[in-house]
C-alpha positions in Angstrom: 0.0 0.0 0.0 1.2 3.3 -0.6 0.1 7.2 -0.4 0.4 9.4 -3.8 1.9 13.3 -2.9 1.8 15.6 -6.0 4.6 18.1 -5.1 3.4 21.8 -7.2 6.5 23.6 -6.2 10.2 22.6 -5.5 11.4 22.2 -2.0 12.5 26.3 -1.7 9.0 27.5 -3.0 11.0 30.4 -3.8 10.6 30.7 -8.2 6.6 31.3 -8.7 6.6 30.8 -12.0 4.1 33.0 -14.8 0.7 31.6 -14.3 1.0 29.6 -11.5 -0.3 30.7 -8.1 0.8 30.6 -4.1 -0.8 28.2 -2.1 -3.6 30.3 0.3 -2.0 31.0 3.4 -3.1 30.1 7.0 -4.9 32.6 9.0 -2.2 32.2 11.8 0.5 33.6 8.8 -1.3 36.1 7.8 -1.5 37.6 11.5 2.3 37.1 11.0 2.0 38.9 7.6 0.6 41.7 9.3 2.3 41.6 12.6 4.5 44.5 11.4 1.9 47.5 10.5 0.0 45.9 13.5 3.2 47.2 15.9 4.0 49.9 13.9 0.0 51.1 15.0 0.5 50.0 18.6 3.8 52.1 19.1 3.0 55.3 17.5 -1.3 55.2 18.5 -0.9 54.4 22.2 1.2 57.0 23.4 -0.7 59.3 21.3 -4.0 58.0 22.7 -3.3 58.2 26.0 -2.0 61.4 26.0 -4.9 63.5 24.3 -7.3 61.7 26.6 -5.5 62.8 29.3 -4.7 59.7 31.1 -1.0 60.5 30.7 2.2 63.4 29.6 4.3 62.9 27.7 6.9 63.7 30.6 5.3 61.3 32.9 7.6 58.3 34.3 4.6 55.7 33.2 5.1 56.6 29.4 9.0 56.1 29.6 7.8 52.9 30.8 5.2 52.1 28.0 7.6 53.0 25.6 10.3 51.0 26.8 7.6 47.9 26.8 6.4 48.8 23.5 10.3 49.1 21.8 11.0 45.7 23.4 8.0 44.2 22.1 8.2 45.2 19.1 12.0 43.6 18.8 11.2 40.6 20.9 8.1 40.2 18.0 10.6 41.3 14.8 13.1 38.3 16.5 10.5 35.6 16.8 9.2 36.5 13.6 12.2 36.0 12.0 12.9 32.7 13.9 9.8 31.3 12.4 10.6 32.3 8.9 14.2 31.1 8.6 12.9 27.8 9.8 10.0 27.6 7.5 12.6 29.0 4.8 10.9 32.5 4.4 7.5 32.1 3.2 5.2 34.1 1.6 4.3 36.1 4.8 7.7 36.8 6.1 8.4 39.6 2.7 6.4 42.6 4.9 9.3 42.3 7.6 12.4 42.2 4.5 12.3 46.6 4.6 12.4 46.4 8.5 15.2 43.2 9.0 17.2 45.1 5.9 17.1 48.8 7.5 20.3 47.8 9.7 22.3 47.5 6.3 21.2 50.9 5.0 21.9 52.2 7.8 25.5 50.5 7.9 26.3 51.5 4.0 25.3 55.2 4.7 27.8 54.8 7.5 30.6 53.4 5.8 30.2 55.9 2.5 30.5 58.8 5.3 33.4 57.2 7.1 34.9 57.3 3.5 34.3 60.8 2.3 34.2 62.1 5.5 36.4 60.2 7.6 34.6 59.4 10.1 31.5 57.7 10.9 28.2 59.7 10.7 25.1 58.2 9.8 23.4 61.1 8.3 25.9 62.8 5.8 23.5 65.1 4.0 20.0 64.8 3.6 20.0 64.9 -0.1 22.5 62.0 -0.7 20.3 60.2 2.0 17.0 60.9 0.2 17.8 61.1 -3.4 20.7 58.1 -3.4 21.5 55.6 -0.7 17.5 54.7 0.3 16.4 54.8 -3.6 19.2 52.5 -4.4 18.6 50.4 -1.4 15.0 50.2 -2.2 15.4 49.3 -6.2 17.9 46.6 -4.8 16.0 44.9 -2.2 12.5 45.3 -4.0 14.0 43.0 -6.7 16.3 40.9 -5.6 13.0 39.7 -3.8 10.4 39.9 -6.7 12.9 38.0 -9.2 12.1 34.9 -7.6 8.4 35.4 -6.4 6.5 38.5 -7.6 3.6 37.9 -4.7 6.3 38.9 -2.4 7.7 42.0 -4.0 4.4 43.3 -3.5 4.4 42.6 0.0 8.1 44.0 0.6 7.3 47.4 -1.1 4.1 48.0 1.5 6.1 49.3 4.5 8.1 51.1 1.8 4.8 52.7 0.3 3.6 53.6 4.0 6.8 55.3 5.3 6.7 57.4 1.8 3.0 58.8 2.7 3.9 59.9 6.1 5.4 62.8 5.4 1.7 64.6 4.9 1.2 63.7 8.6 3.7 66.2 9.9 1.9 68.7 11.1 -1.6 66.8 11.5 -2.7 67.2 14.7 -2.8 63.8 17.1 -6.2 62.9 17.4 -7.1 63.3 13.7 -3.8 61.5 12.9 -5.0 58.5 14.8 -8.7 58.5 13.3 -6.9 59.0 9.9 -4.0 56.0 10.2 -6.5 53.8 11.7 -8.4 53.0 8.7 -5.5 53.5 7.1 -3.5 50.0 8.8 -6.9 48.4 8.3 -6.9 49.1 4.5 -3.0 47.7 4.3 -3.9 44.7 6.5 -7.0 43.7 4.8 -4.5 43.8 1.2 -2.3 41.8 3.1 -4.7 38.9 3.9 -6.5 39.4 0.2 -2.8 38.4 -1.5 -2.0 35.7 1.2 -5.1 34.1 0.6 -5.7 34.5 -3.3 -1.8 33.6 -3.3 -2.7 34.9 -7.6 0.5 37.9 -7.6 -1.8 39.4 -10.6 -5.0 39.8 -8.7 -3.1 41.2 -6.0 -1.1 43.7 -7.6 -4.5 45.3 -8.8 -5.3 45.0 -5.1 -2.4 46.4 -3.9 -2.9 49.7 -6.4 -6.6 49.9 -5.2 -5.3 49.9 -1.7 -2.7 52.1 -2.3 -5.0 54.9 -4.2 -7.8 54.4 -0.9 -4.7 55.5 1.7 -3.2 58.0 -0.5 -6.5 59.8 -0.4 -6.8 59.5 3.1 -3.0 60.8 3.3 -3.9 63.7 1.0 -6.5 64.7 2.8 -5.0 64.7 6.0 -1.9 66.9 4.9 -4.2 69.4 2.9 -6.9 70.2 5.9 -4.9 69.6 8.7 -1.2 69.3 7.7 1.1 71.7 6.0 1.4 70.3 2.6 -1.1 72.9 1.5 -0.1 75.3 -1.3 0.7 79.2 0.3 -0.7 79.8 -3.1 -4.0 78.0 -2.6 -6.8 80.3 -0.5 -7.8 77.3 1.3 -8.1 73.9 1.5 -10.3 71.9 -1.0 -11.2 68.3 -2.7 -8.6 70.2 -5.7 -5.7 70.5 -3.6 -6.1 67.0 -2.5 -6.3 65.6 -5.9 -3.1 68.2 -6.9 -1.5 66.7 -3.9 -2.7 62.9 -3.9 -2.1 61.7 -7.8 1.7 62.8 -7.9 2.2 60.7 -5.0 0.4 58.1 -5.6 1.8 57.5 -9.2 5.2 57.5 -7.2 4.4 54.7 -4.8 2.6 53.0 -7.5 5.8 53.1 -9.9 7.5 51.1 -6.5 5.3 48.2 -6.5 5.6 48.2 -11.2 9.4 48.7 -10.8 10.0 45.3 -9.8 7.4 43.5 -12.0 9.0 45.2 -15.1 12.3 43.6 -14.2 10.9 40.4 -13.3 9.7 40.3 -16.6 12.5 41.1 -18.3 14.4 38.6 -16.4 12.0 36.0 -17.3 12.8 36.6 -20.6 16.5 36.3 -20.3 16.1 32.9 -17.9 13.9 31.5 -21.0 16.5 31.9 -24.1 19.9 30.4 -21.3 22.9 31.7 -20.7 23.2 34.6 -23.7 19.8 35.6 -22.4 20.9 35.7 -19.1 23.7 38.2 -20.2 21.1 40.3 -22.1 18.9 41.1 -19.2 21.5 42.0 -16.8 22.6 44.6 -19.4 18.8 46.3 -19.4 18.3 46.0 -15.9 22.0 47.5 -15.3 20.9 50.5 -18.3 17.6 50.9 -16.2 19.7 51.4 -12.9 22.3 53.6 -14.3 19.0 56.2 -15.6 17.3 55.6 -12.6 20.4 56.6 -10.3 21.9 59.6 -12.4 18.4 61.2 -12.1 18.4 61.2 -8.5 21.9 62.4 -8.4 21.3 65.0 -10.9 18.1 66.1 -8.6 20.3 65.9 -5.4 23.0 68.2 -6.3 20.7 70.4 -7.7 19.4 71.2 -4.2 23.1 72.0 -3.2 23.8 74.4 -5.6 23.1 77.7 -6.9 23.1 76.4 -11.1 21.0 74.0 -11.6 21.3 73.7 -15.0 25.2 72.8 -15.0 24.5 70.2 -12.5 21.6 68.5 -14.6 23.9 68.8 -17.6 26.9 66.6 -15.5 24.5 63.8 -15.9 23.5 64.2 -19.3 26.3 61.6 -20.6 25.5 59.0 -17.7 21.9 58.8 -18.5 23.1 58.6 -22.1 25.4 55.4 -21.2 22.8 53.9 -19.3 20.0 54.7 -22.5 22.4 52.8 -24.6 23.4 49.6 -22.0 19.2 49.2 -21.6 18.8 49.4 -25.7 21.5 46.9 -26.8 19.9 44.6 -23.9 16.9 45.1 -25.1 17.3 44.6 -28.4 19.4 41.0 -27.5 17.0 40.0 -25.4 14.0 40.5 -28.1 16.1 38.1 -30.5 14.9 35.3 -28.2 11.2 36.6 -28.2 8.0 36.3 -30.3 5.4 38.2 -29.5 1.8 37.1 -30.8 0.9 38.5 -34.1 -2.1 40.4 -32.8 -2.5 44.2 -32.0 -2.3 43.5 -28.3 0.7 40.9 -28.5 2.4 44.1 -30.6 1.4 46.5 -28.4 2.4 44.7 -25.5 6.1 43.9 -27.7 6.5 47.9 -27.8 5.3 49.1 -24.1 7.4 46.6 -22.3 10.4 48.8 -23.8 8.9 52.3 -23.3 7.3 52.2 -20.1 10.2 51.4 -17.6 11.7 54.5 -18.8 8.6 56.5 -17.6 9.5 55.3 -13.6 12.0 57.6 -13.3 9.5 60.5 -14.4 7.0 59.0 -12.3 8.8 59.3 -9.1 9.3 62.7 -9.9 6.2 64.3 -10.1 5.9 64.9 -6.4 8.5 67.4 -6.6 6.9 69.2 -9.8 3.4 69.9 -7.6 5.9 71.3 -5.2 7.7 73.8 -7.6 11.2 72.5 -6.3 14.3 73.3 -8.3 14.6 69.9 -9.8 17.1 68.7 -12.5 16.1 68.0 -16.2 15.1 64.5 -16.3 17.1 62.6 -19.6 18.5 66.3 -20.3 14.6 68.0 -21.4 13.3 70.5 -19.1 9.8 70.0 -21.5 8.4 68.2 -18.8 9.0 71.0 -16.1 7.3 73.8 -18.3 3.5 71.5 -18.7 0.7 72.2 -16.9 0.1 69.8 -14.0 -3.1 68.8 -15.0 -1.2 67.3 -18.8 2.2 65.9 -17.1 -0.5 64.1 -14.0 -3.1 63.1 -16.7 0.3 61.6 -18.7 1.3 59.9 -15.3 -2.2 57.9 -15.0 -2.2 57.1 -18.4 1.1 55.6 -18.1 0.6 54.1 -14.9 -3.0 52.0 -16.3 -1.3 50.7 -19.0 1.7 49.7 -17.2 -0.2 47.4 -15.1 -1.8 45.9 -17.7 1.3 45.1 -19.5 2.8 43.4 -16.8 0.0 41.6 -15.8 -0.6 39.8 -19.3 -0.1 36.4 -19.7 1.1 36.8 -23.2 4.4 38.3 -21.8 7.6 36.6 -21.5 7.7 33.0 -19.8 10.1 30.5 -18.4 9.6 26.9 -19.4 10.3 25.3 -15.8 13.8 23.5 -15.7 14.0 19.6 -15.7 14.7 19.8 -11.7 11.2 22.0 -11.8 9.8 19.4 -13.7 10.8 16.6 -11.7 9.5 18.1 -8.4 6.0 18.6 -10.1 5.7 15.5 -11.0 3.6 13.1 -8.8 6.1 11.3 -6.3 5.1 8.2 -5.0 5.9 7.1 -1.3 5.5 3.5 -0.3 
């Protein structure tokens, strides 16, 4: 007599392959999937809670105490958490704690490059290298290096990301309102969280995560614009425009995040399908991508040291140049390998999937055009600084619907599954 297991993925679970879904997780890991916004709401609400309803100070001896409880909770959680998912070899759940167990490193390389320039150690260095180069680097780096083996979890790694990013319209939102704001807010980002766990389809939930995503940015926006200080001196008061001014240009940001990753994912799905000289041909756009993607930032950075802006964006011009030309001739190696279907979609689809990762680094731009800052010419053309907001944010959701679509299709590039993938989902048979 013998038992019949059918194994669907290998013994990692770690390469979700196109079309082929996540098994639903428990309701006991997605408590762990949400374990981390769940703390985050503890620390910062109770203190705040407890202050306005005048139970405590801030000066009193009980809230150094609470604090002290809640900081070692939330470390004795992180630690237990972690525990769990290195012995269950990181599942899907454990990819919303990857930001937090990963900030120790960005926190180390900032260091070090300061210890370098400066010689000696400071953590902060400026703001603008901070803001514009080391945590946009560290992002793109960690945001794929997890969704090139699993998309589903990219997704879920970018969500603390996307949180931390619409915080700053809470700055000057007074405490009570902040609290009936964030509350729906964590209850938005958990429900996401179980909705992917359970469907375990990455497709389904990156249309849920956008949803989400657009729900808390409003919220955000509305905060910062009645109660905050993100609104306009120019405006004569706060108003459902203003929101919208300030909400799309930050939400197309996030949102270009969470698409980041799924545009290299693809293109490395392509390059894992035609072996080793495909291999070499997606490394060469992703690298191109990178190189655009990080003189930008660095062109916008030093622009906010200086007094010419114009010199300073021109200094990048031959970078982004280098890196224009790296993405094209990987491109254009990697297409050999790939036929798209002869229909106006699969053409359509051929033709986007070049065009629209150049538009992230627009994209996570357009917060800083809604706040008139001296920014830096992106790819050398200061065209896009001169349009009106309403064309260059009616560009940006244009360019955001379509790049979902195209990364969600089906007809994009696939990896047949290796013979050690095919082995382990075949049916095994134990006696």
């Amino acid at each position: 007599m013998g038992s019949q297991i059918q194994i669907t993925t290998n013994e990692l679970g770690d390469e979700l392959l196109p079309g082929r879904k996540a098994p639903a997780s428990s309701w006991g890991e997605i408590f762990l999937g949400v374990l981390p916004f769940l703390l985050l709401l503890l620390s910062d609400g109770l203190p705040k809670l407890l202050v306005e309803s005048g139970l405590m100070t801030w000066d009193d001896a009980g809230m150094r105490i609470l604090n002290t409880g809640l900081i070692i909770l939330s470390i004795g959680s992180g630690l237990v958490a972690f525990a769990l998912a290195w012995r269950r070899r990181w599942p899907a759940w454990s990819a919303t704690w990857y930001p937090i167990y990963c900030l120790p490193l960005l926190l180390l390389a900032v260091g070090l490059s300061s210890l370098l320039t400066h010689g000696h150690f400071d953590p902060t260095i400026t703001q603008e290298v901070v803001m514009f180069v080391w945590v946009p680097l560290f992002i793109a780096v960690l945001l794929y290096a997890v969704s090139r083996k699993n998309p589903l979890r990219g997704m879920l790694a970018a969500l603390p990301v996307i949180y931390g990013l619409w915080l700053s319209n809470m700055e000057f939102v007074p405490d009570t309102i902040e609290m009936a704001i964030k509350i729906p807010i964590f209850a938005l980002i958990c429900l996401a969280i179980a909705f992917v766990l359970r469907r375990g389809d990455w497709r389904a939930g990156l249309f849920a995560i956008l949803a989400m995503n657009l729900v808390v940015g409003a919220l955000f926006a509305y905060a910062g614009i009645y109660y905050g200080g993100t609104l306009p001196f120019t405006s004569p008061g706060p108003n459902p425009v203003e929101v919208a001014r300030s909400l799309i240009p930050q939400y197309l940001a996030t949102s270009a995040i969470v698409l980041g990753p799924m545009f290299a994912w693809k293109f490395r799905q392509a390059g894992l399908s035609a072996g080793r000289a495909g291999k070499i041909a997606y490394h060469l756009a992703l690298a191109g991508l990178l190189l655009v993607f990080m003189a930008n930032l660095a062109g916008l950075s030093l622009t906010m040291e200086v007094d010419a802006p114009s010199l300073v964006s021109n200094s990048m011009a031959p970078l982004i140049i280098l890196g224009l030309g790296i993405y094209l001739v990987g491109v254009i190696w990697l297409y050999r390998y790939r036929t798209f279907p002869r229909t106006a979609s699969g053409v359509a689809e051929g033709i986007l999937l070049v065009l629209l990762p150049l538009g992230i680094p627009i994209a996570l731009m357009l917060p800083f055009i809604t706040w008139k800052w001296p920014v830096s010419n992106l790819y050398g053309m200061p065209l896009l600084w001169v349009l009106p907001h309403a064309v260059s944010l009616s560009l940006g959701l244009v360019w955001l619907v379509v790049s979902a679509w195209v990364v969600a299709r089906d007809g994009g590039f696939s990896t047949p599954a290796t013979s050690t993938e095919k082995a382990s989902e075949a049916p095994v048979f134990v006696q």
